[in-house]
C-alpha positions as CSV (number, residue, x, y, z in Angstrom):
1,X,-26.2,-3.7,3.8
2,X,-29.0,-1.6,2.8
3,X,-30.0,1.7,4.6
4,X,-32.8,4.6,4.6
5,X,-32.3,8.1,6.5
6,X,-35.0,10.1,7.7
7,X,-34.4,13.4,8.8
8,X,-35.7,14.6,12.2
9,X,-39.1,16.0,12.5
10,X,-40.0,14.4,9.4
11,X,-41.3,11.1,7.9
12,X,-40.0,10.9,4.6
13,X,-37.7,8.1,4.3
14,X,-35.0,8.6,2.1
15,X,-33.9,6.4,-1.1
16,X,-32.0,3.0,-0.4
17,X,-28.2,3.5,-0.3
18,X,-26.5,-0.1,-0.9
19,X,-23.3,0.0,1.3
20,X,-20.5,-2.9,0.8
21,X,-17.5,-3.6,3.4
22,X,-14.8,-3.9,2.1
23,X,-11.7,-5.7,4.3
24,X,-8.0,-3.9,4.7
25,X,-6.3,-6.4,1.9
26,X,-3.3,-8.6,3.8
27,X,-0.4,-7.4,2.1
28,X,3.1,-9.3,0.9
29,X,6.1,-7.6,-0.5
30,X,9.3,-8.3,-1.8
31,X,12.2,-7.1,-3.9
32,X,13.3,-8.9,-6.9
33,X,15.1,-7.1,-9.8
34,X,15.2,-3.6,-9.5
35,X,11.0,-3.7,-8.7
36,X,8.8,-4.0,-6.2
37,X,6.2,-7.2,-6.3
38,X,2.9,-6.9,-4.1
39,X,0.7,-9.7,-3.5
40,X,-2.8,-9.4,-1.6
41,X,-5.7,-11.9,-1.4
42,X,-8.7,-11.0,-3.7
43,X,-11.7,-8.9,-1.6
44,X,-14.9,-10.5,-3.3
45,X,-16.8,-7.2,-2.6
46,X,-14.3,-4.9,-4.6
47,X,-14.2,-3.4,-7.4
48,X,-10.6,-3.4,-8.1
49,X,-7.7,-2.5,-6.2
50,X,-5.3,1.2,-5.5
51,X,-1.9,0.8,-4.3
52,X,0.2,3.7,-2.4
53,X,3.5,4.3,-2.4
54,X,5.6,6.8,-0.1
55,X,9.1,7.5,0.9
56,X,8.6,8.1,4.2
57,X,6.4,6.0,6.8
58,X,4.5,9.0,7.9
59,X,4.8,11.2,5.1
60,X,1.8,11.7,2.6
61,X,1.9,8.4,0.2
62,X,0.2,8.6,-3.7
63,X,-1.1,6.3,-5.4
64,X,1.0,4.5,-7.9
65,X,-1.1,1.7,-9.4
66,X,-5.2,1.4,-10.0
67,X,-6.1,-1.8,-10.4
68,X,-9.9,-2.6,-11.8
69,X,-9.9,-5.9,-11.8
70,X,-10.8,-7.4,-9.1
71,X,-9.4,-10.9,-10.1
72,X,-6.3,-9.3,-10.0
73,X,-4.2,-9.7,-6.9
74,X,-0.7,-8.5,-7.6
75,X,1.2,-5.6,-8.7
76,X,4.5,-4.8,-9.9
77,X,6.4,-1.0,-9.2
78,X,9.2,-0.4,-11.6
79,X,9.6,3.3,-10.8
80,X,11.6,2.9,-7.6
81,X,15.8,3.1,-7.2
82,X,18.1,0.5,-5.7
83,X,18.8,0.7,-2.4
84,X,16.5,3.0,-1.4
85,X,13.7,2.2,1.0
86,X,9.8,2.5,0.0
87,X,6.5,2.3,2.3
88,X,3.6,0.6,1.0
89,X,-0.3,0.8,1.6
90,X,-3.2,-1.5,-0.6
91,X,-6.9,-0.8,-0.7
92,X,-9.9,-2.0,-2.2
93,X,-12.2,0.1,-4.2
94,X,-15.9,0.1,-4.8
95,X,-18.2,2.1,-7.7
96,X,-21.0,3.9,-6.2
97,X,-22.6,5.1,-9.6
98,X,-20.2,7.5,-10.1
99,X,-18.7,8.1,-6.9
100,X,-15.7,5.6,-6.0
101,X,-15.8,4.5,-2.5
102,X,-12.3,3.5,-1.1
103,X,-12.2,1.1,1.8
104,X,-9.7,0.7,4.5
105,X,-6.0,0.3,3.6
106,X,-4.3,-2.3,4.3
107,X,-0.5,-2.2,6.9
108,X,2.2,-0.4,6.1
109,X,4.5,-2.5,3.9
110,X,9.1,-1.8,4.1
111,X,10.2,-2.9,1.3
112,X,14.6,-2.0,0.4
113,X,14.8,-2.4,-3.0
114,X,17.3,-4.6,-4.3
């Protein structure tokens, strides 16, 4: 999508901002070997790919992996305990020159470690 925004009162347009979509990844977990394995289908229109990570469901999660390729559509979590449960969160990532545009995360994924 391309968009210009004029201000009120005025008819200067301003420059072209290119704005991409990007789709909540549909996210797969599982437990194999003390680690966590997360699998999401590839977003054509990222960049690359953050994963989050939290102890609680509704606590504040932090992200644990950067992934930037966007061919790559899994990720494995070695810093997690066995037996102990951890919430999980994917999203897509877009450059905007500089700026890094972060699209919507994908569900909440339980995952016990085993």
């Amino acid at each position: 999508y391309v968009y210009k925004i004029a201000v009120s009162g005025s008819s200067q347009m301003s420059a072209e901002a290119k704005v991409t979509l990007m789709k909540a990844p549909v996210v797969k977990a599982v437990s194999k070997g003390g680690k966590v394995i997360l699998r999401w289908k590839k977003d054509k229109s990222a960049k690359g790919y953050k994963v989050y990570m939290s102890k609680k469901k509704k606590d504040k999660y932090k992200a644990v992996a950067t992934i930037k390729k966007n061919k790559t559509v899994k990720a494995a979590i070695k810093k997690v305990k066995k037996g102990r449960k951890y919430y999980f969160k994917v999203a897509a990532f877009n450059k905007n020159g500089k700026k890094t545009v972060i699209g919507k995360s994908s569900a909440v994924k339980t995952v016990k470690v085993k």
